[in-house]
mmCIF file as gemmi writes it, N, C-alpha and C atoms, coordinates in Angstrom:
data_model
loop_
_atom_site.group_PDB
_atom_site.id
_atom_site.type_symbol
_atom_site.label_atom_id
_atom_site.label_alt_id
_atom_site.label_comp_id
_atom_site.label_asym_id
_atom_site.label_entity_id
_atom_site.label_seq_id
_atom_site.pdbx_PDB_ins_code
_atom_site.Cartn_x
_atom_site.Cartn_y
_atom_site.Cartn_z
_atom_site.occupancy
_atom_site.B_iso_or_equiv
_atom_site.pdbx_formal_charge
_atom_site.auth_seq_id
_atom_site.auth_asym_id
_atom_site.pdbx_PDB_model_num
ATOM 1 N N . UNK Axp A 1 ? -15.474 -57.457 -22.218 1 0 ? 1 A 1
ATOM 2 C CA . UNK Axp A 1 ? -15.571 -58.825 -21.711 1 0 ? 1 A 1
ATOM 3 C C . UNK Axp A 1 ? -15.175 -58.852 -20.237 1 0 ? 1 A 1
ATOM 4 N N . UNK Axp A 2 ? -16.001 -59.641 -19.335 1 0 ? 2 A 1
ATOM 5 C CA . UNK Axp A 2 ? -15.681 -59.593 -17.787 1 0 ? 2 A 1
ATOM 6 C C . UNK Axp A 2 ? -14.263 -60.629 -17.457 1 0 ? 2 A 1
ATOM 7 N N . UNK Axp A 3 ? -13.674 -59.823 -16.847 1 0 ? 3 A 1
ATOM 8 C CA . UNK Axp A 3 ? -12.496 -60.848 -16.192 1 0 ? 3 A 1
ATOM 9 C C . UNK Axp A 3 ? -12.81 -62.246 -15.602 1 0 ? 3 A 1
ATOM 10 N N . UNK Axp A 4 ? -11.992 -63.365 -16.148 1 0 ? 4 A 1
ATOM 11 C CA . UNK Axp A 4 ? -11.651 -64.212 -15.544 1 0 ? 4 A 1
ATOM 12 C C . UNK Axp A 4 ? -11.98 -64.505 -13.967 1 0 ? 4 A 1
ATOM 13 N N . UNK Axp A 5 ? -12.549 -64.805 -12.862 1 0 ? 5 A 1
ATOM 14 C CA . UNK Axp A 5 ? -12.458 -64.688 -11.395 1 0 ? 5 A 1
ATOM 15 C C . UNK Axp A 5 ? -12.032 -66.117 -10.952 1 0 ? 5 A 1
ATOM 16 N N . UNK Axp A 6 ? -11.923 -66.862 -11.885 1 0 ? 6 A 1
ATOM 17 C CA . UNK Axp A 6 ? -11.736 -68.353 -10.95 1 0 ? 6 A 1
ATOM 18 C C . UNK Axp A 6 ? -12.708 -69.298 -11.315 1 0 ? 6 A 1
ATOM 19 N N . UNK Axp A 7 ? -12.652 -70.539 -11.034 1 0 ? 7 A 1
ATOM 20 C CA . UNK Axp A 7 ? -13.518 -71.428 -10.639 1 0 ? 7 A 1
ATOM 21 C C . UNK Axp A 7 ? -14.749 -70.788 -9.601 1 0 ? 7 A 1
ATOM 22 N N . UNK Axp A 8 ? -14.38 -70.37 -8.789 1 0 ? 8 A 1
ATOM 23 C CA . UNK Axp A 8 ? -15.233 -70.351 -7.845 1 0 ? 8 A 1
ATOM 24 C C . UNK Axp A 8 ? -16.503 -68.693 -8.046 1 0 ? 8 A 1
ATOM 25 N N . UNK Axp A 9 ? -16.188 -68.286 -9.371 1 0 ? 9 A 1
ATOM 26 C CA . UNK Axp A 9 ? -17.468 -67.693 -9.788 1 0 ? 9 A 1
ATOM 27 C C . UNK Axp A 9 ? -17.489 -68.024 -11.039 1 0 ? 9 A 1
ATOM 28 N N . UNK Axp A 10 ? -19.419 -68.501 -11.432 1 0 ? 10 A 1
ATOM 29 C CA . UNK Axp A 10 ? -19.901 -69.349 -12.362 1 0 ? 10 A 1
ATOM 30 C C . UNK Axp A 10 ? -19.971 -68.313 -13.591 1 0 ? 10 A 1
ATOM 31 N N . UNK Axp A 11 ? -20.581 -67.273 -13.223 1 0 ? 11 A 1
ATOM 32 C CA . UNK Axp A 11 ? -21.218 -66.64 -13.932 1 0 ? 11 A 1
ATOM 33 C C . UNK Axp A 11 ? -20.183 -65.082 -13.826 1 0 ? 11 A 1
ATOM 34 N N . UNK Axp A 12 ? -18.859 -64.676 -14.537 1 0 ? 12 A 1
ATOM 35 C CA . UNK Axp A 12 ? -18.133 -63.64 -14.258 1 0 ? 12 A 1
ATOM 36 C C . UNK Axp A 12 ? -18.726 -62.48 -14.834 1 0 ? 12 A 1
ATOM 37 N N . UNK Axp A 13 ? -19.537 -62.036 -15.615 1 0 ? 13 A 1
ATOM 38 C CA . UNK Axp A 13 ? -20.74 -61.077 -16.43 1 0 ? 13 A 1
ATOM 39 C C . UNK Axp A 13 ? -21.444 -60.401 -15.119 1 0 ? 13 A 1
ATOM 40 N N . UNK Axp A 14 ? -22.041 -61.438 -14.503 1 0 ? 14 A 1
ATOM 41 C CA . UNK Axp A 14 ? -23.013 -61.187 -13.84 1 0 ? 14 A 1
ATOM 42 C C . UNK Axp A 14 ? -22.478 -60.436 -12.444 1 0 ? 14 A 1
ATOM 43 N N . UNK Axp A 15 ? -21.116 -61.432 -12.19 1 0 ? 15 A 1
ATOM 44 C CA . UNK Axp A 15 ? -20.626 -60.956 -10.614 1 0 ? 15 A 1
ATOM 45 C C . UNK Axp A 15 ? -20.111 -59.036 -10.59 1 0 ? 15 A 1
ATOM 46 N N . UNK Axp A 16 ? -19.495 -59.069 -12.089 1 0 ? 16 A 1
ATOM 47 C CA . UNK Axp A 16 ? -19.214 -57.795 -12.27 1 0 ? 16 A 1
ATOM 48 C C . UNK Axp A 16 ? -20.237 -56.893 -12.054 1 0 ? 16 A 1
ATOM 49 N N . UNK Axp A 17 ? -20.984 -56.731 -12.556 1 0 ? 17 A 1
ATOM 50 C CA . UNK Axp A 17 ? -22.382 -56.252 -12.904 1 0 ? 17 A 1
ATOM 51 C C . UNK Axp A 17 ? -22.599 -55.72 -10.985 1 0 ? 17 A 1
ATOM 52 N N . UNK Axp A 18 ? -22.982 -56.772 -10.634 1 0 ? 18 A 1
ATOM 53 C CA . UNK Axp A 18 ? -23.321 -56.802 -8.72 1 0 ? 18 A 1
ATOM 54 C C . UNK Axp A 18 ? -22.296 -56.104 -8.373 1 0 ? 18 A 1
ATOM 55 N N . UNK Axp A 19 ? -20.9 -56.379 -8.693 1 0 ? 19 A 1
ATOM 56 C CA . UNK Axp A 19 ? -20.269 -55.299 -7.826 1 0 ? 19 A 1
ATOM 57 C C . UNK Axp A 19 ? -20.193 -53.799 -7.867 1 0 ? 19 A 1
ATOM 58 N N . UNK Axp A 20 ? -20.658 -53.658 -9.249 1 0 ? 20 A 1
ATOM 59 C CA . UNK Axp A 20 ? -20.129 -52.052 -9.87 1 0 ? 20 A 1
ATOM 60 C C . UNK Axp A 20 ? -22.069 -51.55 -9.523 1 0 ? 20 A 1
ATOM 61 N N . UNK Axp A 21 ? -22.539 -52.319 -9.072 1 0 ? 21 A 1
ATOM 62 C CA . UNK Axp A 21 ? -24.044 -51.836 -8.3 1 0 ? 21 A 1
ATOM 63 C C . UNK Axp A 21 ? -23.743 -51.765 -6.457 1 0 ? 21 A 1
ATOM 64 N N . UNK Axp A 22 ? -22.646 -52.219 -6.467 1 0 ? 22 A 1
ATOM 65 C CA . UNK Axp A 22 ? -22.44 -51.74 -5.022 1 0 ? 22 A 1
ATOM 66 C C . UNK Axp A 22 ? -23.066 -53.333 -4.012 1 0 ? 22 A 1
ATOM 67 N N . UNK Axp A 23 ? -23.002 -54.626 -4.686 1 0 ? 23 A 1
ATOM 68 C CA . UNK Axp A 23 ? -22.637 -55.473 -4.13 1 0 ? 23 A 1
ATOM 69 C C . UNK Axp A 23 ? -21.619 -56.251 -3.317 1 0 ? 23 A 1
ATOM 70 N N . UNK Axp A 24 ? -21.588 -56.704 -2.557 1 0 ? 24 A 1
ATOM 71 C CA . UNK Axp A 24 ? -20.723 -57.393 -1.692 1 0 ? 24 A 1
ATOM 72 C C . UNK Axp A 24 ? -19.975 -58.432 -2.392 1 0 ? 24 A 1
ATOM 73 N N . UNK Axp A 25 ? -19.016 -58.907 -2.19 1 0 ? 25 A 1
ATOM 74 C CA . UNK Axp A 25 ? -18.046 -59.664 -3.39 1 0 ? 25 A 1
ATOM 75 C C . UNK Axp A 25 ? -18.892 -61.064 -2.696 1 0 ? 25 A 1
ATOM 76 N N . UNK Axp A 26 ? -19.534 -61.601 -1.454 1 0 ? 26 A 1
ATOM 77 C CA . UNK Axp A 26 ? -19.918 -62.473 -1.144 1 0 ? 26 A 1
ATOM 78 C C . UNK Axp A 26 ? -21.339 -62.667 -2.07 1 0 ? 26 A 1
ATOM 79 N N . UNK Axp A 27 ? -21.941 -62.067 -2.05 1 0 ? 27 A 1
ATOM 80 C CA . UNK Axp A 27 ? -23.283 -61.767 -2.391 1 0 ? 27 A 1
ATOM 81 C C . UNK Axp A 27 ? -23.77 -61.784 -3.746 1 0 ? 27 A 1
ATOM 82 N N . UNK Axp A 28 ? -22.431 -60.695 -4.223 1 0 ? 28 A 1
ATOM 83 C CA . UNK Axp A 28 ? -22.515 -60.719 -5.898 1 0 ? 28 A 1
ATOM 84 C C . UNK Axp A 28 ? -22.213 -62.102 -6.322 1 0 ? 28 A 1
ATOM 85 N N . UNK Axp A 29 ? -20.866 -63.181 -5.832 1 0 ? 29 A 1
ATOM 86 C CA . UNK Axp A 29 ? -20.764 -64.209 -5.994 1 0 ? 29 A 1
ATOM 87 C C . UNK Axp A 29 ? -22.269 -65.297 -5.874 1 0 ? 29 A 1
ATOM 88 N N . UNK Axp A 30 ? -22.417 -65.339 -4.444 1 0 ? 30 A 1
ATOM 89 C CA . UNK Axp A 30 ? -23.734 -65.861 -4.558 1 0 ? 30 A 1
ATOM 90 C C . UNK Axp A 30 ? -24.858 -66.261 -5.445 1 0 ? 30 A 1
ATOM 91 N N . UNK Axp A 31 ? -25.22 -64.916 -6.165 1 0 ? 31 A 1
ATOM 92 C CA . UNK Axp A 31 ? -26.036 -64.321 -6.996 1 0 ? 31 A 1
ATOM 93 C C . UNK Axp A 31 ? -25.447 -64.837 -8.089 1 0 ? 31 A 1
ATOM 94 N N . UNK Axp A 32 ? -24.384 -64.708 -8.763 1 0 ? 32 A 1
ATOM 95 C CA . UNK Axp A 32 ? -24.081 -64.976 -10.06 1 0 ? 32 A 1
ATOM 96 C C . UNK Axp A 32 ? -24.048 -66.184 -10.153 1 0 ? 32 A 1
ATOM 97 N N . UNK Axp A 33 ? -23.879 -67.3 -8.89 1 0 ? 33 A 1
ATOM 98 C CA . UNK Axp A 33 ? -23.72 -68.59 -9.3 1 0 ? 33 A 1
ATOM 99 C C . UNK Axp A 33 ? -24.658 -69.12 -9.299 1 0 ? 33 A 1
ATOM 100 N N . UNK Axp A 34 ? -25.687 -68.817 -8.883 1 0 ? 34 A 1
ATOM 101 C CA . UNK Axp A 34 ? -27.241 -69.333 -8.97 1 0 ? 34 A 1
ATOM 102 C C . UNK Axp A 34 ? -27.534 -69.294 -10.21 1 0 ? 34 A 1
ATOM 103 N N . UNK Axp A 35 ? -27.587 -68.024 -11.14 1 0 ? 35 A 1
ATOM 104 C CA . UNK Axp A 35 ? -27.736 -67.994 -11.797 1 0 ? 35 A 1
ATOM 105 C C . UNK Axp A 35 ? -27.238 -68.534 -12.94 1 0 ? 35 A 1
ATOM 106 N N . UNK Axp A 36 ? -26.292 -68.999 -13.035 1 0 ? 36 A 1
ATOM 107 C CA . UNK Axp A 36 ? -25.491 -70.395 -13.954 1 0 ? 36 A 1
ATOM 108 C C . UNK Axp A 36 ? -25.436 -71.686 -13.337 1 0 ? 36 A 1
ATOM 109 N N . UNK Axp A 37 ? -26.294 -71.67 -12.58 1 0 ? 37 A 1
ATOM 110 C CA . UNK Axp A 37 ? -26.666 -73.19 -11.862 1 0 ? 37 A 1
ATOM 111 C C . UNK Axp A 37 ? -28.294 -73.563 -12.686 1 0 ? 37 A 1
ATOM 112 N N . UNK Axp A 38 ? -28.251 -74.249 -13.348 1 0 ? 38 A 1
ATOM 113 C CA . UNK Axp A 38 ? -29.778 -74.846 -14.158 1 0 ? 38 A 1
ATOM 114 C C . UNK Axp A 38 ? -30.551 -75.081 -12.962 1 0 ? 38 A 1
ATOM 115 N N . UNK Axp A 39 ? -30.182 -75.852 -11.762 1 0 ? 39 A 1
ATOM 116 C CA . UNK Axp A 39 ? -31.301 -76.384 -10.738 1 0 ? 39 A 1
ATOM 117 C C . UNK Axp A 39 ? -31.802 -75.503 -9.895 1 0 ? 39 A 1
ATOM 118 N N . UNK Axp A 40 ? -30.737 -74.444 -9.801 1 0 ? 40 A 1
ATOM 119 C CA . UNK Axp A 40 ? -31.401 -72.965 -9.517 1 0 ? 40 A 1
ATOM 120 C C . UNK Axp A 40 ? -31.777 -72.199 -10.145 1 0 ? 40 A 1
ATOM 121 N N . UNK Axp A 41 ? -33.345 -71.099 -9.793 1 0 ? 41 A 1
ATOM 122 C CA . UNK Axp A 41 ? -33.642 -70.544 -10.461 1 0 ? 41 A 1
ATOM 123 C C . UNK Axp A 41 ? -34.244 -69.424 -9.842 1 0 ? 41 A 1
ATOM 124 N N . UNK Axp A 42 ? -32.826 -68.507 -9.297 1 0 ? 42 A 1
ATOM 125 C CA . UNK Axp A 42 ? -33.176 -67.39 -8.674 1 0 ? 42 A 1
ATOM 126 C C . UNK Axp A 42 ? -34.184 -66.345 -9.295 1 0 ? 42 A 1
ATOM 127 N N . UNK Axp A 43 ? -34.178 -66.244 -10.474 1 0 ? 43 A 1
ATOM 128 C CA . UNK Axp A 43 ? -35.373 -65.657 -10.94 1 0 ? 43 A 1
ATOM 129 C C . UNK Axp A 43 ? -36.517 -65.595 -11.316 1 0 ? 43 A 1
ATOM 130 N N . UNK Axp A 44 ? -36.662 -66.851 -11.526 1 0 ? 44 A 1
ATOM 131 C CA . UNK Axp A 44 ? -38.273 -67.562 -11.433 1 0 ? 44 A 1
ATOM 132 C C . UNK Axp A 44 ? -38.475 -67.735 -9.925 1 0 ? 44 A 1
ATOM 133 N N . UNK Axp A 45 ? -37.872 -68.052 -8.689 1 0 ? 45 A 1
ATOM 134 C CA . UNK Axp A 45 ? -38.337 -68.299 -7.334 1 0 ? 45 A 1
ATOM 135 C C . UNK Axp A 45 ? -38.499 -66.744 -6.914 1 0 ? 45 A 1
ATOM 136 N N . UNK Axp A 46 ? -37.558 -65.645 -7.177 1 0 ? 46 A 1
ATOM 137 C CA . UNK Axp A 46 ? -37.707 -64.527 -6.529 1 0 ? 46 A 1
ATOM 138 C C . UNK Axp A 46 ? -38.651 -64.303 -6.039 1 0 ? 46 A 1
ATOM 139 N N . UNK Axp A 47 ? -39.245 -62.905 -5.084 1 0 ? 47 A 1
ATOM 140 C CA . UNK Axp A 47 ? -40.482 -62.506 -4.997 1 0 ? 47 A 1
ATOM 141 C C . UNK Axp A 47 ? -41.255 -62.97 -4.321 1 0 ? 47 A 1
ATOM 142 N N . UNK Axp A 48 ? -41.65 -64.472 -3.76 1 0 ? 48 A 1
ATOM 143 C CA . UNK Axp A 48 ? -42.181 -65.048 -3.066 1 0 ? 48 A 1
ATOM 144 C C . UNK Axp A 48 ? -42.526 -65.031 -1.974 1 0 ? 48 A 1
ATOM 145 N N . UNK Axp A 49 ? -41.378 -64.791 -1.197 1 0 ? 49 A 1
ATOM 146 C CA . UNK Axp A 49 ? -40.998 -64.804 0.032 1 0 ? 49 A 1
ATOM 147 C C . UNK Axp A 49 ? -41.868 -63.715 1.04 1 0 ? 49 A 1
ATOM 148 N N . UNK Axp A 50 ? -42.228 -64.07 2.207 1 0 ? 50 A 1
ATOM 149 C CA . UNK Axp A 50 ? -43.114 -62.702 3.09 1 0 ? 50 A 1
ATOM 150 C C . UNK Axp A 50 ? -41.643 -61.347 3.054 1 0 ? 50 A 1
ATOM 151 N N . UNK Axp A 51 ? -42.156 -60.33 3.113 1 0 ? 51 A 1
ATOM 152 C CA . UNK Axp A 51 ? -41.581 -59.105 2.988 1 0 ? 51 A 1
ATOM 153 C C . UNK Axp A 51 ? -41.048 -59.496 4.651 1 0 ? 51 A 1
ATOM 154 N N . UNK Axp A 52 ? -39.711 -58.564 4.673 1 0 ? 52 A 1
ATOM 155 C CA . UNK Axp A 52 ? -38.731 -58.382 5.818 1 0 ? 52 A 1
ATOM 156 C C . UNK Axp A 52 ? -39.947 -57.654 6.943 1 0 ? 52 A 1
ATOM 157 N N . UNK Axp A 53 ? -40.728 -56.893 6.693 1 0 ? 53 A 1
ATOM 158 C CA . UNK Axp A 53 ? -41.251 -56.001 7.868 1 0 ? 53 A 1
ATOM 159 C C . UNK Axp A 53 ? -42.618 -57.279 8.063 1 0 ? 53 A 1
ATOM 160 N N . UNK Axp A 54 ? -42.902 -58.036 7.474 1 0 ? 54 A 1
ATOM 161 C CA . UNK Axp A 54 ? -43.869 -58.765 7.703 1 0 ? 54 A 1
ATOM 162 C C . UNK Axp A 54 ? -43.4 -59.831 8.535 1 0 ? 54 A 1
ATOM 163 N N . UNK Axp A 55 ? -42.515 -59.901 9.414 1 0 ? 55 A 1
ATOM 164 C CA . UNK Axp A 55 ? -41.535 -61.562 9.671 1 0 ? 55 A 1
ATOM 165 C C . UNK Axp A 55 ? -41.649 -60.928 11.062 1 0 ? 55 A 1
ATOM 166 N N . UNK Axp A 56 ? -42.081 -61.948 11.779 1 0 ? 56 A 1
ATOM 167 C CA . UNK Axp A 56 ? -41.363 -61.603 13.47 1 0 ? 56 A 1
ATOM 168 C C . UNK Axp A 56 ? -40.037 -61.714 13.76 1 0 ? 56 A 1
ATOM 169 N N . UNK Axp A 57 ? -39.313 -60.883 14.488 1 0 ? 57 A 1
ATOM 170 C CA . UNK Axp A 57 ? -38.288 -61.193 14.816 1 0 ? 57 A 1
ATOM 171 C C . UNK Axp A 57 ? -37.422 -62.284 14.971 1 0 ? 57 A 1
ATOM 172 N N . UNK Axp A 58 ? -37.941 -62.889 15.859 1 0 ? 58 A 1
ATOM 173 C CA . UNK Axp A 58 ? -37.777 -64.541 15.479 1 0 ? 58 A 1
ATOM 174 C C . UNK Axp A 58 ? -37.068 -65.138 14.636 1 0 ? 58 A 1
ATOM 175 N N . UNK Axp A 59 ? -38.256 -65.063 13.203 1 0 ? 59 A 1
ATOM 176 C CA . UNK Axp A 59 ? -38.092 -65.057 11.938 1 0 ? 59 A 1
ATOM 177 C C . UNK Axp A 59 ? -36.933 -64.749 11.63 1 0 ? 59 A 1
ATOM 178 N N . UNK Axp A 60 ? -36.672 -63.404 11.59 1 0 ? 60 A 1
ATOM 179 C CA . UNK Axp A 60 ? -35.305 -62.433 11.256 1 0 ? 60 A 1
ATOM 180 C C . UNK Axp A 60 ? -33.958 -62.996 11.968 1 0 ? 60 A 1
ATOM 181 N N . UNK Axp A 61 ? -34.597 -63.011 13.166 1 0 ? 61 A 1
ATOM 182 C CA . UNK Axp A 61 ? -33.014 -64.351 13.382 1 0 ? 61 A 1
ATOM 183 C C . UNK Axp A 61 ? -32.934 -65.252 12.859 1 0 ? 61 A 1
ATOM 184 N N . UNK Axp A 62 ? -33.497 -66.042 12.635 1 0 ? 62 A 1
ATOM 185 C CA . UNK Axp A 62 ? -33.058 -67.216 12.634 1 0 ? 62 A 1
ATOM 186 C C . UNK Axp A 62 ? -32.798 -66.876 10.98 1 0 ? 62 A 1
ATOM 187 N N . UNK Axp A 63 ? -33.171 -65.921 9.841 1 0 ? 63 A 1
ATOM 188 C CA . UNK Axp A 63 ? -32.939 -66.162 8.981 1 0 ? 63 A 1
ATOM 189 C C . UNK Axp A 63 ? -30.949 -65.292 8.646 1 0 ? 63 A 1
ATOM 190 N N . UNK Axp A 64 ? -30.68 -64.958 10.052 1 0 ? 64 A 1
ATOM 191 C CA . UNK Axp A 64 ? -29.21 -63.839 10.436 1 0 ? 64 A 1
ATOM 192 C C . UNK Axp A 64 ? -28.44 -64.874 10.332 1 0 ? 64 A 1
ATOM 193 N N . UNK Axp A 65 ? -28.904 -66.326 11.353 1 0 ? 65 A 1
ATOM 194 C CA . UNK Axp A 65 ? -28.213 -67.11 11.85 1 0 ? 65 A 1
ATOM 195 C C . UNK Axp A 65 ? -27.904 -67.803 10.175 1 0 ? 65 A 1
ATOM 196 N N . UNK Axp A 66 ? -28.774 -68.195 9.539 1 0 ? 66 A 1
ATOM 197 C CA . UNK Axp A 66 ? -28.27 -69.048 8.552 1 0 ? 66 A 1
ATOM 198 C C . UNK Axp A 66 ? -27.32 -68.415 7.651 1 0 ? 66 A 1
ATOM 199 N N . UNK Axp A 67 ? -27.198 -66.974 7.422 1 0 ? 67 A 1
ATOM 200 C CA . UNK Axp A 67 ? -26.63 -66.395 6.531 1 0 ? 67 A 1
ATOM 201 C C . UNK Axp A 67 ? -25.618 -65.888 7.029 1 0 ? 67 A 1
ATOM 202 N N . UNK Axp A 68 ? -25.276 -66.048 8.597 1 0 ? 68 A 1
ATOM 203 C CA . UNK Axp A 68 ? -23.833 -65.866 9.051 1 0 ? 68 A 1
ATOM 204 C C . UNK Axp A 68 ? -23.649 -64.143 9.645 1 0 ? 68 A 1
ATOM 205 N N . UNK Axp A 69 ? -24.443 -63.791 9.951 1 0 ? 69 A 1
ATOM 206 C CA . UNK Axp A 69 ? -24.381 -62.523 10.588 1 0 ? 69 A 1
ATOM 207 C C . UNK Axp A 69 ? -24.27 -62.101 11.906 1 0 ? 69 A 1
ATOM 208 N N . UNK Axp A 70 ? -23.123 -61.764 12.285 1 0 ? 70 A 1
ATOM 209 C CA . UNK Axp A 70 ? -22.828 -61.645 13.959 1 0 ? 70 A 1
ATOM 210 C C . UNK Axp A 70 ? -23.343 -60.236 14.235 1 0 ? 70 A 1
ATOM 211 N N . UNK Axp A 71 ? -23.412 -60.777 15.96 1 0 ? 71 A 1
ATOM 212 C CA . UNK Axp A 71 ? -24.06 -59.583 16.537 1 0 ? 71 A 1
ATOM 213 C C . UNK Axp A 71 ? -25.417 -59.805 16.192 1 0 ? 71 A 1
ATOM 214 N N . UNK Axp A 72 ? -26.15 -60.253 15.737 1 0 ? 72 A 1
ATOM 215 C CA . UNK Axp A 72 ? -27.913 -60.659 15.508 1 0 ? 72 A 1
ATOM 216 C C . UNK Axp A 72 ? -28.047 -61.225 16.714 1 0 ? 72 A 1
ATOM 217 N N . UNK Axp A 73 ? -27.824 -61.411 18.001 1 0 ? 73 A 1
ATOM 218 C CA . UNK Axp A 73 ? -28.585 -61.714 19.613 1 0 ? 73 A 1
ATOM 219 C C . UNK Axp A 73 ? -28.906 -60.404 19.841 1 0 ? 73 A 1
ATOM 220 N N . UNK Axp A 74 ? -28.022 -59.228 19.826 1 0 ? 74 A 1
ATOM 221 C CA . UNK Axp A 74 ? -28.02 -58.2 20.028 1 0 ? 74 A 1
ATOM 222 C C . UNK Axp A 74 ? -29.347 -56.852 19.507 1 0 ? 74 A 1
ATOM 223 N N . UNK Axp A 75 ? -29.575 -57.267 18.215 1 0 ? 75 A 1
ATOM 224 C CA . UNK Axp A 75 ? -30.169 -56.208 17.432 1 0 ? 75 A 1
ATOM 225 C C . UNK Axp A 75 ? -31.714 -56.485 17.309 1 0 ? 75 A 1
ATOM 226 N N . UNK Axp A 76 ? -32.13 -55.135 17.058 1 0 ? 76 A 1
ATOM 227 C CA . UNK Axp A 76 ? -33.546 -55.398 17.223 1 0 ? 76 A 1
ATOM 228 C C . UNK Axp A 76 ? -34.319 -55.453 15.814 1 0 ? 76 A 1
ATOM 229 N N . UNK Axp A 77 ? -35.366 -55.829 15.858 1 0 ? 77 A 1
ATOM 230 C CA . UNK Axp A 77 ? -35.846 -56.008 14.624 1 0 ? 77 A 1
ATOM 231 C C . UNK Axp A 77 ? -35.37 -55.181 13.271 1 0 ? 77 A 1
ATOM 232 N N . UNK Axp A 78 ? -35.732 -54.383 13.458 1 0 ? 78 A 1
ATOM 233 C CA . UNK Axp A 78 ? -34.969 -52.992 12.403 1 0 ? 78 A 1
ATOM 234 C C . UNK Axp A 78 ? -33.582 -53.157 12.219 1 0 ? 78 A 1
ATOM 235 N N . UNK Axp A 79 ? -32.528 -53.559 12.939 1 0 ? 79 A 1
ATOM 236 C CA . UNK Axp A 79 ? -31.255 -53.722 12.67 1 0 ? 79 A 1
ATOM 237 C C . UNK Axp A 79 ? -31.1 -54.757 11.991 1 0 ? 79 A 1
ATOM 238 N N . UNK Axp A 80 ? -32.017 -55.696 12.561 1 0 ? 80 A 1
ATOM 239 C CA . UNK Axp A 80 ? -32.058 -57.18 11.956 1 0 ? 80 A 1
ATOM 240 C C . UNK Axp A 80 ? -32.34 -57.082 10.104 1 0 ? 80 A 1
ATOM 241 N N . UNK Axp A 81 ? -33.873 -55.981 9.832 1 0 ? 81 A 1
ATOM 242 C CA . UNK Axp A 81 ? -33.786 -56.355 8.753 1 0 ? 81 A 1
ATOM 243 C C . UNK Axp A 81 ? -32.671 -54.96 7.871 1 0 ? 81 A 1
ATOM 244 N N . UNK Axp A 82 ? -32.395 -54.412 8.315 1 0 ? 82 A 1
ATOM 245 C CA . UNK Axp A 82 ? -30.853 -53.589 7.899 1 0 ? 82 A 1
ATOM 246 C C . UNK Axp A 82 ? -29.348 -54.939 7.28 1 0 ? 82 A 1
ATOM 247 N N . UNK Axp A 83 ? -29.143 -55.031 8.793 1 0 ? 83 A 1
ATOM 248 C CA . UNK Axp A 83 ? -28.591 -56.275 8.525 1 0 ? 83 A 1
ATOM 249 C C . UNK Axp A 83 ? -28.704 -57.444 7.09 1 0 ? 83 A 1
ATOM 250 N N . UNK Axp A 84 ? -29.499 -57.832 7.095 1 0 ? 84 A 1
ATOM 251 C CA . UNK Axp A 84 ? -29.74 -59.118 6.218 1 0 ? 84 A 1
ATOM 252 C C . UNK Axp A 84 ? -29.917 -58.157 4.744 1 0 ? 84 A 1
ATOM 253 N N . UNK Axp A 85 ? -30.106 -57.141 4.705 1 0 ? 85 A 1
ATOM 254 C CA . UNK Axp A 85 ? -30.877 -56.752 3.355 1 0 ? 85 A 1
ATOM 255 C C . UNK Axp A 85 ? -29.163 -55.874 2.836 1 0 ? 85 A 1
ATOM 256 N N . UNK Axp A 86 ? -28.031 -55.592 3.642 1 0 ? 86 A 1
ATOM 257 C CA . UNK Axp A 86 ? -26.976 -55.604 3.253 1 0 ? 86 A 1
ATOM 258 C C . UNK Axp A 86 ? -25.716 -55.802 3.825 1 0 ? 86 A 1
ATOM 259 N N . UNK Axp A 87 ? -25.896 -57.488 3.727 1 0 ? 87 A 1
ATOM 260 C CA . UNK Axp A 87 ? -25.089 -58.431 4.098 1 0 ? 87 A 1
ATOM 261 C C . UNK Axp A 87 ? -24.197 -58.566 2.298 1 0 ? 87 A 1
């Protein structure tokens, strides 16, 4: 049975799971609470999205900026999608 983490993770099964795959305690959180959120539905929306090498730079910032990643003025596309893909 997964430990207890708090209020502030929904889904404690799942967060475990993400970390012992080498997730980020931000990320794995993230992830697990979507997934015990009904109005979210990270797994039916997955997949959708244009692929990281398909995005202009641009793109890639501004998607750094929303997710809180410093140092993205700096980096170039390739770092950018490094960056975001393990944040």
């Amino acid at each position: 049975m997964a430990r207890d983490h708090g209020a502030q993770i929904k889904n404690d099964d799942t967060y475990e799971a993400l970390r012992d795959e080498g997730y980020s305690k931000e990320k794995s959180a993230r992830i697990a609470n979507a997934q015990a959120n009904s109005k979210q539905t990270p797994s039916k929306d997955g997949g959708k999205g244009k692929k990281y090498e398909d995005r202009t730079k641009d793109e890639l910032y501004q998607k750094a900026k929303e997710v809180g990643i410093e140092g993205r003025s700096n980096m170039n596309k390739d770092e950018l999608i490094d960056a975001l893909r393990n944040h």
